[in-house]
OpenMM code with the backbone's topology and positions (N, CA, C; nanometers):
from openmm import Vec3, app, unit

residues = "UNK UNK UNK UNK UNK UNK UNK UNK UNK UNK UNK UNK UNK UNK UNK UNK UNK UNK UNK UNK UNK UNK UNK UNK UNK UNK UNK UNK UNK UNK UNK UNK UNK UNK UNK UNK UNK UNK UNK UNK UNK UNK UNK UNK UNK UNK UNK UNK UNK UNK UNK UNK UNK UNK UNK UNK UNK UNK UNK UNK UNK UNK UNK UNK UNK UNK UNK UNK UNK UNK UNK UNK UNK UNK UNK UNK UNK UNK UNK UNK UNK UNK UNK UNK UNK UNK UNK UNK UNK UNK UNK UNK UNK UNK UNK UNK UNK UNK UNK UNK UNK UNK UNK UNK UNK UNK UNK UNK UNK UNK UNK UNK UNK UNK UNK UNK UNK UNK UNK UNK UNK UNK UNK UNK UNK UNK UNK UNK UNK UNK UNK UNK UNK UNK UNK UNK UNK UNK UNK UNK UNK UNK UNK UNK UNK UNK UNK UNK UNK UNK UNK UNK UNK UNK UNK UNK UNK UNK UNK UNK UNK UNK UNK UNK UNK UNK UNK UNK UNK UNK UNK".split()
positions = [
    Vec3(8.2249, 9.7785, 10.8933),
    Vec3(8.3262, 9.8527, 10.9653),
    Vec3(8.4353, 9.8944, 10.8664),
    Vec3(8.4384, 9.9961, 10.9030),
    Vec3(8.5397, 10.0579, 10.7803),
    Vec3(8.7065, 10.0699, 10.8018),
    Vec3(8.8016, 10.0187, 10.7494),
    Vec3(8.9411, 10.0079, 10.7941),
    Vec3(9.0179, 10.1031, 10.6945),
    Vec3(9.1390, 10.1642, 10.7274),
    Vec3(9.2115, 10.1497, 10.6941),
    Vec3(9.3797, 10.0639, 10.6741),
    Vec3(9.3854, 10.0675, 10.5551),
    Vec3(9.5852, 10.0262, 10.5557),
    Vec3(9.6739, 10.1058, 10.5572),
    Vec3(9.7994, 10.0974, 10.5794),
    Vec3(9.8427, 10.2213, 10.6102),
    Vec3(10.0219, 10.1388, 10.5563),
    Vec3(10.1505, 10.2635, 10.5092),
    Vec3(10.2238, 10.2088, 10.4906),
    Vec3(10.3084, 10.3468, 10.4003),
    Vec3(10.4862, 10.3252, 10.4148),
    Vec3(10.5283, 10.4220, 10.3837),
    Vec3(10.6211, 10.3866, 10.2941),
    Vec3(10.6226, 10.4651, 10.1855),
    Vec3(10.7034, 10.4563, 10.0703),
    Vec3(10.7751, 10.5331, 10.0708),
    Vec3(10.9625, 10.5170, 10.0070),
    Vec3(11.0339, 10.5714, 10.0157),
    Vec3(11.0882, 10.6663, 9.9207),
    Vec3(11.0182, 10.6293, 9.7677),
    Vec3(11.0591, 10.6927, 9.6324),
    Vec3(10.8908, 10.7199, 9.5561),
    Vec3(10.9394, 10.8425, 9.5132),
    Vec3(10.8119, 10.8799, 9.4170),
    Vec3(10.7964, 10.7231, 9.3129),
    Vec3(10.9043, 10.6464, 9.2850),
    Vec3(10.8931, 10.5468, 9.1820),
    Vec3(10.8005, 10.4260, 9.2793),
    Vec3(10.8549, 10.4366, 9.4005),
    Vec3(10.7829, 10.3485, 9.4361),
    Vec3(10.6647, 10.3302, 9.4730),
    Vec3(10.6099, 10.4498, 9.5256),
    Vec3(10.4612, 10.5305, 9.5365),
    Vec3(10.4173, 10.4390, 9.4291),
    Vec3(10.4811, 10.5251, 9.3338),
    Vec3(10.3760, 10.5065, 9.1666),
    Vec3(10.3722, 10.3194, 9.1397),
    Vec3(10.4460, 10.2510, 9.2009),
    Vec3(10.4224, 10.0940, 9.1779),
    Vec3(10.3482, 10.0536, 9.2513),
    Vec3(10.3301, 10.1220, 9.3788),
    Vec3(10.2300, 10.0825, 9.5071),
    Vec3(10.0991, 10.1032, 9.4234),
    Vec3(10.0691, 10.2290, 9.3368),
    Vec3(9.9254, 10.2420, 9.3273),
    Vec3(9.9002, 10.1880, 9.2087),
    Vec3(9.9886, 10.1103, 9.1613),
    Vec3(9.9207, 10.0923, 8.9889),
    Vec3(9.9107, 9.9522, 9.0398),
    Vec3(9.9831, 9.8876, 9.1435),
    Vec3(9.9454, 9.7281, 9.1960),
    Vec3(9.8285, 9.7459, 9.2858),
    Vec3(9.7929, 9.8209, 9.3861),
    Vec3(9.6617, 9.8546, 9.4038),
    Vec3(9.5591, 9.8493, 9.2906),
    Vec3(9.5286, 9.8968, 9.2256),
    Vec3(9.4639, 9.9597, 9.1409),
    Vec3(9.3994, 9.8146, 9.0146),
    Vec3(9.5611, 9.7589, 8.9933),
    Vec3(9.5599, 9.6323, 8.9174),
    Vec3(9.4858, 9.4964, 9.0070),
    Vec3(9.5306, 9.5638, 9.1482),
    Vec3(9.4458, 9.4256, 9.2082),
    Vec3(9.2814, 9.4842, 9.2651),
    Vec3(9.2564, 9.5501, 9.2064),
    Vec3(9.1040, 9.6054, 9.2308),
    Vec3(9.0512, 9.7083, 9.3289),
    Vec3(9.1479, 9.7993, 9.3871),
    Vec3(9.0980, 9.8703, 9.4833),
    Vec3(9.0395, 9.9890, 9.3819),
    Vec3(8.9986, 10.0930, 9.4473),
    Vec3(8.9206, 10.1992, 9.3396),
    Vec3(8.9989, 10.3455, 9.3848),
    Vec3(9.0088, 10.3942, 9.3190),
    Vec3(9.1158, 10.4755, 9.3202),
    Vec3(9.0756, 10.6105, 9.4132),
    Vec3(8.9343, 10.5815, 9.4019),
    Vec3(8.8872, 10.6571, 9.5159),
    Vec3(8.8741, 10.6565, 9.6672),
    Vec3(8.9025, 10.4942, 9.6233),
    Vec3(9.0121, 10.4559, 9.8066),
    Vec3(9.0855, 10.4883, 9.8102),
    Vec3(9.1882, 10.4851, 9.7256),
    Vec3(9.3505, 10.5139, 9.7925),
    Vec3(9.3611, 10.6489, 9.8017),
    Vec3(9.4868, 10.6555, 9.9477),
    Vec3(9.5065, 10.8167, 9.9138),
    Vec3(9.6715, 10.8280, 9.9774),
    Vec3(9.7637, 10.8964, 9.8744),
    Vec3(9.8588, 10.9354, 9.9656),
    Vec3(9.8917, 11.1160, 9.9883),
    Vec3(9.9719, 11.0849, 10.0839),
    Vec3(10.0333, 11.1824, 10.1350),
    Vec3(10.2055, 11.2267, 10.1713),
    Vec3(10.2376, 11.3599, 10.0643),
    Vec3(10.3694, 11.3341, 10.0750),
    Vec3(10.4144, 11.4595, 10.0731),
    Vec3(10.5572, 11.5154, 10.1296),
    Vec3(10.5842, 11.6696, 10.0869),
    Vec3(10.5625, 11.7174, 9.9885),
    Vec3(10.5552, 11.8551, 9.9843),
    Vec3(10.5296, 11.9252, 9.8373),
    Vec3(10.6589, 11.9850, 9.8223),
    Vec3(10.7610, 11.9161, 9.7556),
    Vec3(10.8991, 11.9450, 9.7570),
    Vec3(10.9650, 12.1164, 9.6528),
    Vec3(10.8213, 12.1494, 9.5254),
    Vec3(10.7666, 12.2281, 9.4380),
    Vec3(10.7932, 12.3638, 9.4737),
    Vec3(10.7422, 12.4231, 9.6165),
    Vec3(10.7460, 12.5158, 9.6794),
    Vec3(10.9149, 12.5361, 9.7548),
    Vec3(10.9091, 12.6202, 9.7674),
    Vec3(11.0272, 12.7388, 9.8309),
    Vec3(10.9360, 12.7836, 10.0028),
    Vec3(10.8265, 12.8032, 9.9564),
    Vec3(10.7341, 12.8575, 10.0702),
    Vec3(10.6350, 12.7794, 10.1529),
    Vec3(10.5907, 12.8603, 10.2274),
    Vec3(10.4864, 12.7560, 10.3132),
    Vec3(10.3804, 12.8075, 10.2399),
    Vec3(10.2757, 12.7654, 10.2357),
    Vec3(10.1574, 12.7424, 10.1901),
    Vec3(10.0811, 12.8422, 10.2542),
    Vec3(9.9636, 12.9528, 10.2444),
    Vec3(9.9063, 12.9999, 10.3529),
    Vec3(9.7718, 12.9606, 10.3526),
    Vec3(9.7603, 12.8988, 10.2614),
    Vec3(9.5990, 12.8090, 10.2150),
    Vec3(9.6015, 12.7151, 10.1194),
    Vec3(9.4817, 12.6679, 10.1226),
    Vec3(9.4851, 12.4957, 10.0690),
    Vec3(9.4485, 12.5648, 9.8959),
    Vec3(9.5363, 12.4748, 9.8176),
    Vec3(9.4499, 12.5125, 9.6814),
    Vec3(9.3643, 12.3460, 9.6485),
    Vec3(9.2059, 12.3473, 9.6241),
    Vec3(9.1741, 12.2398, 9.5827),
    Vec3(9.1323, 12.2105, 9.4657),
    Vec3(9.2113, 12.0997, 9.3824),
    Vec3(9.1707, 12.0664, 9.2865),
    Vec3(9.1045, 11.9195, 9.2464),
    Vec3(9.1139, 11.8600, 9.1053),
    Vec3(9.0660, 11.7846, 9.0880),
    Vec3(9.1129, 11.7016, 8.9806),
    Vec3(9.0771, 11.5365, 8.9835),
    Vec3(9.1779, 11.4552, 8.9213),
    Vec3(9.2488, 11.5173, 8.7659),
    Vec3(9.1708, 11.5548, 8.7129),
    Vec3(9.2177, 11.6395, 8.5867),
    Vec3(9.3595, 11.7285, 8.6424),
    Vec3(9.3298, 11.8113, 8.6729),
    Vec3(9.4713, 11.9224, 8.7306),
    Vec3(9.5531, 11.8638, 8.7662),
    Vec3(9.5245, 11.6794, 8.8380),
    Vec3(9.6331, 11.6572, 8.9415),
    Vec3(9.7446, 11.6012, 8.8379),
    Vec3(9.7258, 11.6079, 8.6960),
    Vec3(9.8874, 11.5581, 8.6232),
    Vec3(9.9833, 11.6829, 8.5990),
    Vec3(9.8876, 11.8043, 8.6907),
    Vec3(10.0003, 11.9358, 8.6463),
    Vec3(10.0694, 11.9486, 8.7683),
    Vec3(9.9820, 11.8960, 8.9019),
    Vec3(10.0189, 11.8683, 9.0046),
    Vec3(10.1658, 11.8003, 9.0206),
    Vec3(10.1248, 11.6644, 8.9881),
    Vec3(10.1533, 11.5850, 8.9600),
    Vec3(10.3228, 11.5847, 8.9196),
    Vec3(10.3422, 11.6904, 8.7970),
    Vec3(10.4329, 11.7331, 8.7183),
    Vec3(10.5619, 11.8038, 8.8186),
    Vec3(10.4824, 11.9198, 8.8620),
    Vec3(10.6052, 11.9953, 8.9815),
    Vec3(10.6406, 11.8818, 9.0500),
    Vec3(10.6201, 11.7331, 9.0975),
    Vec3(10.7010, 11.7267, 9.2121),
    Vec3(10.7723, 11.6142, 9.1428),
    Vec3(10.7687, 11.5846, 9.0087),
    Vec3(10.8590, 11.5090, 8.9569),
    Vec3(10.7855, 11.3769, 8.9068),
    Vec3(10.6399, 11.3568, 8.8933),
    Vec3(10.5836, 11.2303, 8.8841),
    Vec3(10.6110, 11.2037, 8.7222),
    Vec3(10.6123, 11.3171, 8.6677),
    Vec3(10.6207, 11.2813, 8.5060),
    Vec3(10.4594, 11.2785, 8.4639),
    Vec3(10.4531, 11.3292, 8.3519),
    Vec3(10.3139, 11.3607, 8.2758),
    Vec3(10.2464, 11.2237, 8.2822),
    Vec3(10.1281, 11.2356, 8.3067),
    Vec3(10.0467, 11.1437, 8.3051),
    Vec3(10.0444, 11.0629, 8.4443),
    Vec3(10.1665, 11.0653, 8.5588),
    Vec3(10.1628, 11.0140, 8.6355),
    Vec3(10.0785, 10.9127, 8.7324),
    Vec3(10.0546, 10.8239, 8.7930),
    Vec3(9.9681, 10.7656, 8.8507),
    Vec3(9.8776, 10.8877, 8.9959),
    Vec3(9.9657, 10.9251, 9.0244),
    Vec3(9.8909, 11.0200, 9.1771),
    Vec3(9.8415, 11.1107, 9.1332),
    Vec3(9.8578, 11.1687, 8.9776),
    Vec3(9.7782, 11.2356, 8.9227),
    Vec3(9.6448, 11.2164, 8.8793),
    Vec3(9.6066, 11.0649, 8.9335),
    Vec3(9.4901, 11.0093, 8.8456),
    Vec3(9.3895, 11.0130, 8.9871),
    Vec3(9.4218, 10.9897, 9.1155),
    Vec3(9.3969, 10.9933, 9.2123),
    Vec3(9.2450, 11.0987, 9.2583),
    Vec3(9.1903, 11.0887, 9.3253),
    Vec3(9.0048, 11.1475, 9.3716),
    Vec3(9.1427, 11.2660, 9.4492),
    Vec3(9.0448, 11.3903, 9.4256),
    Vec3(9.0543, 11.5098, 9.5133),
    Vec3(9.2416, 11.5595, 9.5415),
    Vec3(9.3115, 11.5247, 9.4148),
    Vec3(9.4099, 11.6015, 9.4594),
    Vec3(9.4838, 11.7395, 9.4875),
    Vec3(9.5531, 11.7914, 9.5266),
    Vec3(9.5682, 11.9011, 9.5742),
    Vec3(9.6459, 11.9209, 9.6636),
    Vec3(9.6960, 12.0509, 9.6970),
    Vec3(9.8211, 12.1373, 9.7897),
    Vec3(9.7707, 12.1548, 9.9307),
    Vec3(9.8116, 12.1210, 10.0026),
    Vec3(9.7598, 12.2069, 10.1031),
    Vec3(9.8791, 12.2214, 10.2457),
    Vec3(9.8722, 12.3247, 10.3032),
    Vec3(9.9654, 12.3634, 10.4433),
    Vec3(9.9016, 12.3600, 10.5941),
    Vec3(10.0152, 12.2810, 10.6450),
    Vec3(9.9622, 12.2319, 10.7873),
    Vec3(10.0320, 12.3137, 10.8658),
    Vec3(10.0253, 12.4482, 10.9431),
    Vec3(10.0710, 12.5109, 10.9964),
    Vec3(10.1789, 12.4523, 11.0890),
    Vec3(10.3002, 12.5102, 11.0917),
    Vec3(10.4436, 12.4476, 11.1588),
    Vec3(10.5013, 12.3425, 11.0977),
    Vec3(10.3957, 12.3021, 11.0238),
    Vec3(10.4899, 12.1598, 10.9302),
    Vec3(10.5041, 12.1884, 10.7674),
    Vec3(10.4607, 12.2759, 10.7363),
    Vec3(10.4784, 12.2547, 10.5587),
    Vec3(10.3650, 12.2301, 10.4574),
    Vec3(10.4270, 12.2681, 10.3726),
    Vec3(10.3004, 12.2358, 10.2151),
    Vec3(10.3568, 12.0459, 10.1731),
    Vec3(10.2223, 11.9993, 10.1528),
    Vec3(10.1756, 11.8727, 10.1609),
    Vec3(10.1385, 11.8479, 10.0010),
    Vec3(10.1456, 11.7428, 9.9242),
    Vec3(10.0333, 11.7018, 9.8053),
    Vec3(9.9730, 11.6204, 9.8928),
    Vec3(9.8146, 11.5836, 9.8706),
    Vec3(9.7384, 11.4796, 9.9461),
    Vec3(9.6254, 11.4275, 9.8720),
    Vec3(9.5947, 11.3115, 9.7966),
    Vec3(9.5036, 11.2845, 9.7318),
    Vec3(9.4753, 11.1321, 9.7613),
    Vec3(9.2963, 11.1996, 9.7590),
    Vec3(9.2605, 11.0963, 9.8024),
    Vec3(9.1348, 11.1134, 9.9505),
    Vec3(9.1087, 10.9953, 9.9847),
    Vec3(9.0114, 11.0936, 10.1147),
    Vec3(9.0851, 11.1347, 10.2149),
    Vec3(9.2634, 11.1140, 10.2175),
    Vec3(9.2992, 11.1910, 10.3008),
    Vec3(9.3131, 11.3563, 10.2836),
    Vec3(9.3019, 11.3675, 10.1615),
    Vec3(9.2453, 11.5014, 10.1532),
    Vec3(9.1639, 11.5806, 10.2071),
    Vec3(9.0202, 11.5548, 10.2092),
    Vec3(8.9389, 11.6244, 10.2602),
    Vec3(8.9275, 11.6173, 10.4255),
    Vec3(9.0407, 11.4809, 10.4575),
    Vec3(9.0393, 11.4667, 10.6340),
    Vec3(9.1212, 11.6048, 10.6428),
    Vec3(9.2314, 11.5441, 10.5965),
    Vec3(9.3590, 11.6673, 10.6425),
    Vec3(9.3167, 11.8306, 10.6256),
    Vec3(9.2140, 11.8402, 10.5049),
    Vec3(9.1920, 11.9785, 10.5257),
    Vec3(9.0960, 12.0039, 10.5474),
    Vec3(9.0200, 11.9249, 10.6629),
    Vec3(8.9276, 11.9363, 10.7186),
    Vec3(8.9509, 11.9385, 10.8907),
    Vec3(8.8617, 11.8841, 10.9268),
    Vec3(8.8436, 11.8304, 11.1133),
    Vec3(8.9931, 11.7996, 11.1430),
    Vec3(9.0204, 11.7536, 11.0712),
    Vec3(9.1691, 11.6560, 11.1582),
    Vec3(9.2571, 11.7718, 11.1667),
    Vec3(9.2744, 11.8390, 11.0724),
    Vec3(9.3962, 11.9581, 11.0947),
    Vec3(9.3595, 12.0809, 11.1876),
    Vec3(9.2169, 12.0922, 11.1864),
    Vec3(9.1694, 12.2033, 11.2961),
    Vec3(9.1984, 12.1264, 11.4753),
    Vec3(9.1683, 12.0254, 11.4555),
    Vec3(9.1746, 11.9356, 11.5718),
    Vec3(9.3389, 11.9218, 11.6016),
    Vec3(9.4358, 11.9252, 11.5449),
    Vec3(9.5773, 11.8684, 11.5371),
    Vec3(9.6691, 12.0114, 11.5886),
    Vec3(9.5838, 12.1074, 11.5860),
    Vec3(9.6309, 12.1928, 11.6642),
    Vec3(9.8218, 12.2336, 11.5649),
    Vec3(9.7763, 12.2370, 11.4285),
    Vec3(9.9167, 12.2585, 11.3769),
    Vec3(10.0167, 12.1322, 11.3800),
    Vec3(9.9961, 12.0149, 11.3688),
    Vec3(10.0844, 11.9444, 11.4036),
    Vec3(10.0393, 11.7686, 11.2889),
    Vec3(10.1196, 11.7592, 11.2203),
    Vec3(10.1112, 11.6704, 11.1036),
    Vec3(10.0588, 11.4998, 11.1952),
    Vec3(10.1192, 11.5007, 11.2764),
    Vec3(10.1043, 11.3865, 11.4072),
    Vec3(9.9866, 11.3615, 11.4481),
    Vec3(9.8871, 11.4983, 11.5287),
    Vec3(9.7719, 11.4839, 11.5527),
    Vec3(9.6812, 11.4861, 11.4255),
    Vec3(9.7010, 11.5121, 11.2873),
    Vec3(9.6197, 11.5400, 11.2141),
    Vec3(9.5990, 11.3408, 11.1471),
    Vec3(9.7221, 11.2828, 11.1612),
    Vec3(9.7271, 11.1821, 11.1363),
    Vec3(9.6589, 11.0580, 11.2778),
    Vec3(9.7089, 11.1091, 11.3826),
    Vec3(9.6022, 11.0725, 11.4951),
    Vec3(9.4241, 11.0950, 11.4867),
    Vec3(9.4009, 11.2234, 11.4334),
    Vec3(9.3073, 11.2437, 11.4078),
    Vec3(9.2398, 11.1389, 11.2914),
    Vec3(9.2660, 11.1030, 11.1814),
    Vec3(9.2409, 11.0028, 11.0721),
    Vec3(9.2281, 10.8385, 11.1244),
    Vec3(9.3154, 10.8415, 11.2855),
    Vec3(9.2618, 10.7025, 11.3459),
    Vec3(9.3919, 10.6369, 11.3972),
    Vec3(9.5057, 10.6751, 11.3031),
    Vec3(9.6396, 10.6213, 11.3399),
    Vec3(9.6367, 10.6472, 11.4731),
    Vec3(9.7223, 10.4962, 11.5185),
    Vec3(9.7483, 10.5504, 11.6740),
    Vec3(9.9240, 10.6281, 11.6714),
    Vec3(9.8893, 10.6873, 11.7683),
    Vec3(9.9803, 10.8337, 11.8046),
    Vec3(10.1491, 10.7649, 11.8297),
    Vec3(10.1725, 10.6592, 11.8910),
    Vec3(10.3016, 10.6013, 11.7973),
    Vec3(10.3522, 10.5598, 11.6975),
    Vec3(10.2598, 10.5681, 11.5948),
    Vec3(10.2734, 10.5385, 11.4378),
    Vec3(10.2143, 10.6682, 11.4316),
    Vec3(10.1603, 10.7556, 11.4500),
    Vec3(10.1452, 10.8885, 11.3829),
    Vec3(10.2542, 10.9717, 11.3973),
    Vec3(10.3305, 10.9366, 11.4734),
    Vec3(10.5089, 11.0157, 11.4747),
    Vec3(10.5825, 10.9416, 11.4147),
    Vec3(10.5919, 10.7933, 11.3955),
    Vec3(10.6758, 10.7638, 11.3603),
    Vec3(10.6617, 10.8043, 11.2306),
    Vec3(10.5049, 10.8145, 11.1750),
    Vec3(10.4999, 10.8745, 10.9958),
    Vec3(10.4767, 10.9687, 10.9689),
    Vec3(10.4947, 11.0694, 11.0812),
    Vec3(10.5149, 11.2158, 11.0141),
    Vec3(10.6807, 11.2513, 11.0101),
    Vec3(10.7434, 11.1784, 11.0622),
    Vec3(10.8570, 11.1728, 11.0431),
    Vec3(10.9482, 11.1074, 10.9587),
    Vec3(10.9068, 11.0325, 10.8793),
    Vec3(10.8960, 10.9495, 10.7341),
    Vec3(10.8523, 11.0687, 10.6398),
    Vec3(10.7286, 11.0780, 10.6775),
    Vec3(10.6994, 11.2280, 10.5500),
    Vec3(10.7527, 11.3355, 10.5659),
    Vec3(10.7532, 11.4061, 10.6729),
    Vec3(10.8447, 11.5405, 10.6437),
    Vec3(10.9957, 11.4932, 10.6169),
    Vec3(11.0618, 11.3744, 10.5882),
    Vec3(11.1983, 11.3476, 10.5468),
    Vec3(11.1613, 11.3174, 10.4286),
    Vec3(11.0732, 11.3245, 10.3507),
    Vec3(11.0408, 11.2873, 10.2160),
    Vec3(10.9906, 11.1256, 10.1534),
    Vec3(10.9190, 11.0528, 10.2258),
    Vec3(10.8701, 10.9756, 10.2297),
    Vec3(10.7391, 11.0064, 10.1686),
    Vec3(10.6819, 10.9188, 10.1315),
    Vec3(10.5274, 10.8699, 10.1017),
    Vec3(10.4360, 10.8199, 10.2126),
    Vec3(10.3257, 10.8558, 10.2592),
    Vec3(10.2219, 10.7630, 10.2971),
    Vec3(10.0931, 10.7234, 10.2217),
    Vec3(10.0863, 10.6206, 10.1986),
    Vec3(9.9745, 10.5753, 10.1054),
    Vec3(9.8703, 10.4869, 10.1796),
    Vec3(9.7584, 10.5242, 10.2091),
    Vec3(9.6613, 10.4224, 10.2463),
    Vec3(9.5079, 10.3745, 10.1439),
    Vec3(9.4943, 10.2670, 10.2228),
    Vec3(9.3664, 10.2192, 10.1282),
    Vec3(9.2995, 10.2052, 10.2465),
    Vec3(9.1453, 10.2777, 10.2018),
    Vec3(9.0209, 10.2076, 10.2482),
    Vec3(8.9522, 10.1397, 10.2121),
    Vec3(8.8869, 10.0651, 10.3057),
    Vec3(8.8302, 9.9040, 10.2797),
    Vec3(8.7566, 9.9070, 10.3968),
    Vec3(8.6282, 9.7640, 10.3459),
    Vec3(8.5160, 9.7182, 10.5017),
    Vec3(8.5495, 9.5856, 10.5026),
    Vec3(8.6679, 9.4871, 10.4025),
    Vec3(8.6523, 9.3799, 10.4359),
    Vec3(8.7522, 9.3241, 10.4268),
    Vec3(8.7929, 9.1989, 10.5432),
    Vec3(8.9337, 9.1691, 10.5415),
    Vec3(9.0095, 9.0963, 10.4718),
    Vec3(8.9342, 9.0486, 10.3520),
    Vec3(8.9968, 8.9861, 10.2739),
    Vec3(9.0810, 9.1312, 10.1501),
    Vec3(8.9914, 9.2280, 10.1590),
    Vec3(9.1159, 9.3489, 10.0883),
    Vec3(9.1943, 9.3990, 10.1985),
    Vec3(9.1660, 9.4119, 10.3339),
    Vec3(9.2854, 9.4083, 10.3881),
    Vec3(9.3629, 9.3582, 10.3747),
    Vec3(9.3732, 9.2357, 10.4007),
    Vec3(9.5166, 9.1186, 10.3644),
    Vec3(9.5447, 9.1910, 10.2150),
    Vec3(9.4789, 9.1889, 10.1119),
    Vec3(9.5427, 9.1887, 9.9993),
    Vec3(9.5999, 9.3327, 10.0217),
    Vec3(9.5368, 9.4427, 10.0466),
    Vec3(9.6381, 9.5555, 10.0168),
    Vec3(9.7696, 9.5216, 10.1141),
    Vec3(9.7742, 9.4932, 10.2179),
    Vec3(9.9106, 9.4679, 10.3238),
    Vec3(10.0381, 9.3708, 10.2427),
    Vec3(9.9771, 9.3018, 10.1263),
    Vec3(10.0185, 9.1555, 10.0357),
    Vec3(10.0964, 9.2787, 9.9208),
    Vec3(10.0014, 9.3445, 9.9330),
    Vec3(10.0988, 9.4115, 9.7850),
    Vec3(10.1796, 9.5086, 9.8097),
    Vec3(10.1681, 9.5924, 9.9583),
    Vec3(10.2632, 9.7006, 10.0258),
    Vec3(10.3994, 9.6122, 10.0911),
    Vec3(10.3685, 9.4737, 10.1186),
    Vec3(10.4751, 9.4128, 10.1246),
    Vec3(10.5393, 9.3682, 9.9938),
    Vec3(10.5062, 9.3082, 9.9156),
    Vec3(10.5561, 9.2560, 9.7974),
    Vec3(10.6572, 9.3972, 9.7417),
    Vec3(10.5740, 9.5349, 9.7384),
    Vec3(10.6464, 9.6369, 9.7434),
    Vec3(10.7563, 9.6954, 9.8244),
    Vec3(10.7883, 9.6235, 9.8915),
    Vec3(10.8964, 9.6489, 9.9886),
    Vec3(10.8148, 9.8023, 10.0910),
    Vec3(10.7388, 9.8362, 10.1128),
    Vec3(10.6940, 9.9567, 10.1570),
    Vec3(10.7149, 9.9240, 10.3107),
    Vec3(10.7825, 10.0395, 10.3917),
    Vec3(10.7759, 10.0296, 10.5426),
    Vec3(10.6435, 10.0273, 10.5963),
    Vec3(10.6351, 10.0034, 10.7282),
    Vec3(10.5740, 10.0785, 10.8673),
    Vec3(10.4505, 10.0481, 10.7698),
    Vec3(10.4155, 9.8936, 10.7691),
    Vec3(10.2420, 9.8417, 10.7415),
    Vec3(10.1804, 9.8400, 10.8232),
    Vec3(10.0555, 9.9227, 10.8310),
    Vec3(9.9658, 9.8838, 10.9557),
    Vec3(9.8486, 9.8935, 10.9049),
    Vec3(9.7181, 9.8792, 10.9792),
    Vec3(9.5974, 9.8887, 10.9486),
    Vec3(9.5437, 9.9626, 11.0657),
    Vec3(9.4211, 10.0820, 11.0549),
    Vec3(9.3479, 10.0651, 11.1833),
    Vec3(9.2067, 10.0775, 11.1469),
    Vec3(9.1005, 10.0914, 11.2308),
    Vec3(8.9535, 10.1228, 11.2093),
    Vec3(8.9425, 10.2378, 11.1959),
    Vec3(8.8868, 10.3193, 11.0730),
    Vec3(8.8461, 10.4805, 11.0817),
    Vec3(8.7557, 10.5050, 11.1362),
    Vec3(8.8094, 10.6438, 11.1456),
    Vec3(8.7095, 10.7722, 11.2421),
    Vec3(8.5842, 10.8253, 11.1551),
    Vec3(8.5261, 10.8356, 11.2127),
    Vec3(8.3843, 10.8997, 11.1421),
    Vec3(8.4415, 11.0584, 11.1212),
    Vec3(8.4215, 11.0878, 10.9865),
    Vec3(8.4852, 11.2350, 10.9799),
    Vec3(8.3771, 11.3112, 10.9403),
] * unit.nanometer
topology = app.Topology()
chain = topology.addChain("A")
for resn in residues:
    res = topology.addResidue(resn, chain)
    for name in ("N", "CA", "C"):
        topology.addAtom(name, app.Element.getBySymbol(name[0]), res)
């Protein structure tokens, strides 16, 4: 059974400590994925640009991570716009959710697209409202609960808000 963790960071610095303690305690980087404004732009987005871990330190660069950055190292990163809400960075498999099924399904709305990924719909407002104020969401996937506990162990140790876990959606 496949889970996610779930949890919101308040500073690009702190993002970047969330995933290098992930990472240090063994998750694969192709689990983790966050999601955060694309602060870079002036404009809304009118399509997704997709790239790949290579590009994502140029990515990476516009929103202030600094060369070489950690979210630059991240599976499938890239831009993309959620109609009524804004241009997004998202790397990770929330990538291919968000610009996939979940955002056609979400009907324009950052909430249902995050409902869509499994969050339940009172934590999917409470963290689209964390992210469009400039927050982080970072999750890890996992099938077993002993990396559950540990990722929840290190998003706390990180001081990171609004920890939760749920079971994913078949996407």
């Amino acid at each position: 059974m496949s889970k996610a963790v779930f949890c919101i960071a308040q500073s690009i610095d702190q993002t970047e400590s969330i995933i290098k303690s992930l990472k240090n305690g063994g998750f694969s980087t192709s689990d983790i994925s966050v999601l955060l404004p694309d602060k870079s732009s002036t404009q809304d987005f009118a399509h997704e640009k997709h790239t790949k871990a290579p590009e994502g330190a140029a990515i990476g660069g516009t929103v202030g991570f600094g060369a070489g950055g950690l979210i630059g190292l991240l599976a499938g990163i890239g831009s993309l716009a959620i109609p009524g809400v804004g241009p997004f960075i998202a790397a990770g498999p929330i990538m291919g959710a968000l610009s996939g099924a979940a955002v056609g399904a979400a009907a324009g709305s950052l909430t249902g697209a995050l409902i869509g990924l499994g969050i339940p719909e009172y934590e999917a407002k409470r963290y689209e409202g964390k992210i469009t104020g400039g927050s982080a969401l970072i999750s890890v996937h996992t099938t077993s609960s002993e990396a559950i506990h540990k990722a929840k162990e290190i998003f706390e140790q990180a001081h990171a808000e609004d920890i939760s876990s749920t079971e994913e959606t078949s996407l």
